[in-house]
C-alpha positions as CSV (number, residue, x, y, z in Angstrom):
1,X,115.3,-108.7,12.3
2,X,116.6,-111.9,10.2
3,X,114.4,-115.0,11.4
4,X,116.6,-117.7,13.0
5,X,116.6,-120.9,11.7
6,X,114.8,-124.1,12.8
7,X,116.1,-127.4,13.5
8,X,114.3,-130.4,14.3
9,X,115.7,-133.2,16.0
10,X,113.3,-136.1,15.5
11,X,113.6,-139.3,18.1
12,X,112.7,-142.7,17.9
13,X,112.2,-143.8,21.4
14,X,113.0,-147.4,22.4
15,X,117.0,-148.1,21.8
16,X,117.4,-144.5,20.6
17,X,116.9,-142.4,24.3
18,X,116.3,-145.8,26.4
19,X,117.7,-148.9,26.2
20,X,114.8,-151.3,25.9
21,X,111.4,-151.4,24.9
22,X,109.2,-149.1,27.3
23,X,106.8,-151.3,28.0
24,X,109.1,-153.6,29.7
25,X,109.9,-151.1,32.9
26,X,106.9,-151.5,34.5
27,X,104.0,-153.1,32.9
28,X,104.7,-156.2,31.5
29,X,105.8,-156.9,35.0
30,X,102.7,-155.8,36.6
31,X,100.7,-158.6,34.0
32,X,103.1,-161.1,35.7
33,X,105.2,-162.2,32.8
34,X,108.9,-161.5,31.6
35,X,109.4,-159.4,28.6
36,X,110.6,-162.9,26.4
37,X,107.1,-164.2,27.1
38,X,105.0,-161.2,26.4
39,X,106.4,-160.4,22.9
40,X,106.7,-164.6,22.4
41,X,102.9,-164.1,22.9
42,X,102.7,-160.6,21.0
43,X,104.6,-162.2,18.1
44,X,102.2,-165.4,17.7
45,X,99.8,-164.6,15.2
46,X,97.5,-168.0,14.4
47,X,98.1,-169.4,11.6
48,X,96.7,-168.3,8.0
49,X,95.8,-164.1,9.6
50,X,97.4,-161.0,8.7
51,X,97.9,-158.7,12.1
52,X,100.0,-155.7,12.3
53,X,102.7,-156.7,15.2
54,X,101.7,-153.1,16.8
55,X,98.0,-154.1,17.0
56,X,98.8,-157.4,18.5
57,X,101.2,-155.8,20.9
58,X,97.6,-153.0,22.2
59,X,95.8,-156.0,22.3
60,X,97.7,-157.8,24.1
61,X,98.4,-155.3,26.6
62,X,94.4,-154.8,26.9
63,X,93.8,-158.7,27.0
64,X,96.6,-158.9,29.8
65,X,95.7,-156.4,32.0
66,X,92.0,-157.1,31.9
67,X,93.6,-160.9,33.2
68,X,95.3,-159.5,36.3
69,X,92.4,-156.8,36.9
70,X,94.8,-154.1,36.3
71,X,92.8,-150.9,35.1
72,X,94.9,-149.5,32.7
73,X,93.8,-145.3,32.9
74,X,96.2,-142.4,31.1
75,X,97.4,-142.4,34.9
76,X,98.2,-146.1,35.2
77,X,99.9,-145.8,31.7
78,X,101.6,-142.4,33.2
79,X,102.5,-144.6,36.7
80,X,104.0,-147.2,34.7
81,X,106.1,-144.7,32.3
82,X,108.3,-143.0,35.3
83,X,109.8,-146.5,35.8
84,X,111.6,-146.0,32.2
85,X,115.0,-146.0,32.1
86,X,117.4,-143.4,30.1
87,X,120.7,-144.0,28.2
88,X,123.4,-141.5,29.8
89,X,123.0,-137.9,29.4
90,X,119.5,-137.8,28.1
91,X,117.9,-136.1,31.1
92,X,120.6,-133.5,30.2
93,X,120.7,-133.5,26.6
94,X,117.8,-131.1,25.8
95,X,118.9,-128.0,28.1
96,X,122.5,-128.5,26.5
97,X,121.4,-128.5,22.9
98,X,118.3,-126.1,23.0
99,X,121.7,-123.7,24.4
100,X,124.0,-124.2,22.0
101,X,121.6,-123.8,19.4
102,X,120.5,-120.3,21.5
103,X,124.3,-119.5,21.7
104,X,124.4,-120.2,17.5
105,X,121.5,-118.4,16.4
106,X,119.1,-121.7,16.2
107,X,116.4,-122.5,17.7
108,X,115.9,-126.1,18.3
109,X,113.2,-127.9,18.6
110,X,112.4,-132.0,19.5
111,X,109.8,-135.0,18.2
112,X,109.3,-137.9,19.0
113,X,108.8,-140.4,16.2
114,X,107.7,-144.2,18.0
115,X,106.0,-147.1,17.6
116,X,106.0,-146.7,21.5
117,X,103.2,-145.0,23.8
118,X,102.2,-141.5,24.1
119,X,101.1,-142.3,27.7
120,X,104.0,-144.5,28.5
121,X,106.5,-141.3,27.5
122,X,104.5,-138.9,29.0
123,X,105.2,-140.6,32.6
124,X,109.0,-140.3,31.6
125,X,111.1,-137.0,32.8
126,X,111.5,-135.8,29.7
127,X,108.6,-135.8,28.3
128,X,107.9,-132.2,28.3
129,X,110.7,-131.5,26.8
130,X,109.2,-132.4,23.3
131,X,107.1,-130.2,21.0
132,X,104.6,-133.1,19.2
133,X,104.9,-137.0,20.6
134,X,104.3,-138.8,17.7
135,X,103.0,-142.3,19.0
136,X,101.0,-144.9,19.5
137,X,97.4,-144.4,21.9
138,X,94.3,-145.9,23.3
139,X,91.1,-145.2,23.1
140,X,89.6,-145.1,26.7
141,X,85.8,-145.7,27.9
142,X,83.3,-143.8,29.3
143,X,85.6,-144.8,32.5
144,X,88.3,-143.6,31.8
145,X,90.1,-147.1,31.0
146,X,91.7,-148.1,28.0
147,X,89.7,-150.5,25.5
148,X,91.3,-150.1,21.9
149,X,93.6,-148.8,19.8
150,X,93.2,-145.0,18.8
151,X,96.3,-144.7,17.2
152,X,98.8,-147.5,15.8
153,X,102.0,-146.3,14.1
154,X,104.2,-149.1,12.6
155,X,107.4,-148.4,10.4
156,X,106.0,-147.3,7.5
157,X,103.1,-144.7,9.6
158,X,106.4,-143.3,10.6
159,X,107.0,-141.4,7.7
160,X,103.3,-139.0,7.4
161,X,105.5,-137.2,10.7
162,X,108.1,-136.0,8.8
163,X,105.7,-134.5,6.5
164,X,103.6,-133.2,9.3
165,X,106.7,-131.2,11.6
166,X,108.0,-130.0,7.9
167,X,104.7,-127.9,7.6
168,X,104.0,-127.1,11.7
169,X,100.9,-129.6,11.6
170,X,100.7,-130.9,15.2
171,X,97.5,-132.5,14.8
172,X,98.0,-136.6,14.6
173,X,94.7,-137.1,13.2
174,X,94.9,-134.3,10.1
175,X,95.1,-136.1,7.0
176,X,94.1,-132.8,4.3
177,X,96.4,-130.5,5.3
178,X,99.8,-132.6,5.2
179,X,98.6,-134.0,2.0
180,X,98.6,-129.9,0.7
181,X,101.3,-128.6,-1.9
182,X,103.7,-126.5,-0.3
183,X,107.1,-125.3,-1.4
184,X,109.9,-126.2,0.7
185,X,111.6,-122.7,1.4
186,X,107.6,-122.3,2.7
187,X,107.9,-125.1,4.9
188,X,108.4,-124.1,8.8
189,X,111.2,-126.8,9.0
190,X,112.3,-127.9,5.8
191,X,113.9,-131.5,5.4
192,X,117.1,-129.7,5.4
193,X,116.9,-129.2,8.5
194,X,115.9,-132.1,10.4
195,X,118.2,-134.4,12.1
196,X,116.8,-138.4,12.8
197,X,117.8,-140.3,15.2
198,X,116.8,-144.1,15.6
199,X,117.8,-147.6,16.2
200,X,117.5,-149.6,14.1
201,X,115.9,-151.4,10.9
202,X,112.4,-149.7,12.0
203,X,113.6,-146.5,11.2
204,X,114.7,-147.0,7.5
205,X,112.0,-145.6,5.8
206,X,112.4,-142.5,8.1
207,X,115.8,-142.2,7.7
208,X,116.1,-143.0,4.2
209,X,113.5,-140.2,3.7
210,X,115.6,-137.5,5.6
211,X,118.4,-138.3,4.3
212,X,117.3,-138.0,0.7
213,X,115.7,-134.7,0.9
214,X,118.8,-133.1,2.4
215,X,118.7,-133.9,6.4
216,X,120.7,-135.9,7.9
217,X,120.4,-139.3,9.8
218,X,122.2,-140.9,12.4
219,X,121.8,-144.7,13.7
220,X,121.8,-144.8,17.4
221,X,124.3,-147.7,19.5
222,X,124.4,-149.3,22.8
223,X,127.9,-150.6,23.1
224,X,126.4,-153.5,25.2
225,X,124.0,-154.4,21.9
226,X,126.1,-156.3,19.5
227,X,123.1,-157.1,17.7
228,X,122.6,-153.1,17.2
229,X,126.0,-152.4,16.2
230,X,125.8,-154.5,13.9
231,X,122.5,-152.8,12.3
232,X,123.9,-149.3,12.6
233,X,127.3,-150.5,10.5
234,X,124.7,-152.1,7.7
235,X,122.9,-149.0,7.7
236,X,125.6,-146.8,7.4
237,X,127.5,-149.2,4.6
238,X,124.0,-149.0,3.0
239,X,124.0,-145.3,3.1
240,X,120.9,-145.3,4.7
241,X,122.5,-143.2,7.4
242,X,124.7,-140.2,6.9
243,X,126.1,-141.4,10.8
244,X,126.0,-143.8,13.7
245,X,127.0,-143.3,17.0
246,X,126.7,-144.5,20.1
247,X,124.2,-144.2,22.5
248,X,125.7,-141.4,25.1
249,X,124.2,-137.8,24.8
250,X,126.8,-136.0,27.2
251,X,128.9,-133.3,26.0
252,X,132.3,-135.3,24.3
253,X,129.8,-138.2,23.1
254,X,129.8,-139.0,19.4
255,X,126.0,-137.8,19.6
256,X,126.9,-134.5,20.9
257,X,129.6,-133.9,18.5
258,X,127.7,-134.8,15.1
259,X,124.3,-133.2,16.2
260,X,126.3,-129.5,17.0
261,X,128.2,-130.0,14.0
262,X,125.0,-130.1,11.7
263,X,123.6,-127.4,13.4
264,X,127.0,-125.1,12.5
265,X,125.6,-126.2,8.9
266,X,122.6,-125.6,9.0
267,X,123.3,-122.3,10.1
268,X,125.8,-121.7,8.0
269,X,123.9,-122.4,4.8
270,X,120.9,-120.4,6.3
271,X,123.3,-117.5,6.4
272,X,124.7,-118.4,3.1
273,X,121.2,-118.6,1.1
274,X,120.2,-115.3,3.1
275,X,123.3,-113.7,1.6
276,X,122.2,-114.8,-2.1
277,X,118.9,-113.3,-1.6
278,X,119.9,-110.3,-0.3
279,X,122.6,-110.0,-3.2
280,X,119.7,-110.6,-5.9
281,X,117.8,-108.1,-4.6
């Protein structure tokens, strides 16, 4: 029986599925504080130190709980992630894809690629819907309740991901095996086969990567968000991006329409390629 393709659709969370920063639909309101004056605070590094703004964000979030005597557990984290809020049609958007890819001969598969929370996501409705959540975490005492960072993933971190889902390494920590020669028809989703979608100028690097070794890209819109529009439009004059579109994942959306349309490629070309082989042989 001919294997079926895979395609992996990789996510950036915040302004890419939901509309804001997920830490601001719940728990920055449970520290007491609007989400202008905790990042003002995150963002306000002392003068003459050198702190990654995702470590001063953890911190923070530790420092201000510990304030309020919140106890922040996996379930508090968990609690505070089913307050989240979803752009249009994301609840939906997994079952609709995963069966047109069924329908097509693909099978589909989703990441998540943030500089967000594991915990936070996994409190959202769609959280098992993902394969791997790529993410940030805490470390948590013998208690149960969260003291430092156990994993920070900024911009840059992004990227090892990519690498990782190419060769079906799920493990966050692994640092041998992703760093292993492997040839890319080998690979269990090759970069030809991916499909990023992200917000903004945070997901460059990832983008730029997929893009270059034969995936494809798309920058993700609110229409309310000038300020987003405006970074999607940059990207894609850049050609940093092979597409933007805007943020609606129902069936007639710009999202819908570009993501189905790559996967007719990909299968297509998986066809093709199969054909050659066969031919040679």
């Amino acid at each position: 029986m001919k294997k079926k393709p895979t395609v992996a659709l990789i996510y950036d969370f915040d302004g890419t599925l939901s509309p804001g920063n997920m830490q601001e639909f719940g728990f920055i309101q449970a520290v007491g504080q609007t989400p202008d004056e905790f990042w003002s605070k995150s963002n306000s590094v002392p003068d003459g130190q050198e702190v990654s703004s995702i470590l001063s964000y953890m911190k923070l979030m530790i420092d201000e709980a510990r304030e309020k005597g919140i106890s922040l557990t996996r379930d508090s984290f968990v609690s505070f992630g089913r307050h989240i809020q979803l752009y249009e049609g994301v609840k939906e958007w997994f079952a609709l894809i995963n069966e047109y890819g069924k329908r097509h001969g693909v099978v589909v598969e989703h990441y998540i690629n943030s500089s967000g929370q594991v915990e936070l996501i996994e409190g959202t409705s769609i959280a098992h819907e993902f394969k791997k959540i790529f993410a940030c975490s805490f470390w948590y005492d013998e208690s149960g309740v969260a003291v430092w960072p156990a994993v920070a993933v900024d911009y840059t971190g992004k990227t090892q991901f990519l690498f990782k889902i190419a060769k079906g390494i799920m493990d966050i920590s692994d640092n041998t095996k992703v760093n292993e020669s492997q040839k890319e028809d080998d690979k269990p989703i090759p970069f030809s086969h991916m499909i990023y979608l992200g917000d903004g100028t945070t997901d460059v690097p990832c983008m730029k990567i997929v893009k270059m070794f034969g995936g494809n890209s798309i920058a993700v819109y609110s229409r309310e968000n000038q300020r987003q529009q405006e970074t999607a439009r940059k990207l894609l004059k850049q050609d940093r991006v092979n597409f933007i579109c805007e943020a609606d994942y129902r069936v007639g959306g710009q999202i819908y329409e570009v993501v189905t349309t790559i996967i007719d490629k990909i299968k297509a070309e998986n066809d093709f390629n199969a054909l050659m082989r066969k031919n040679r042989r």
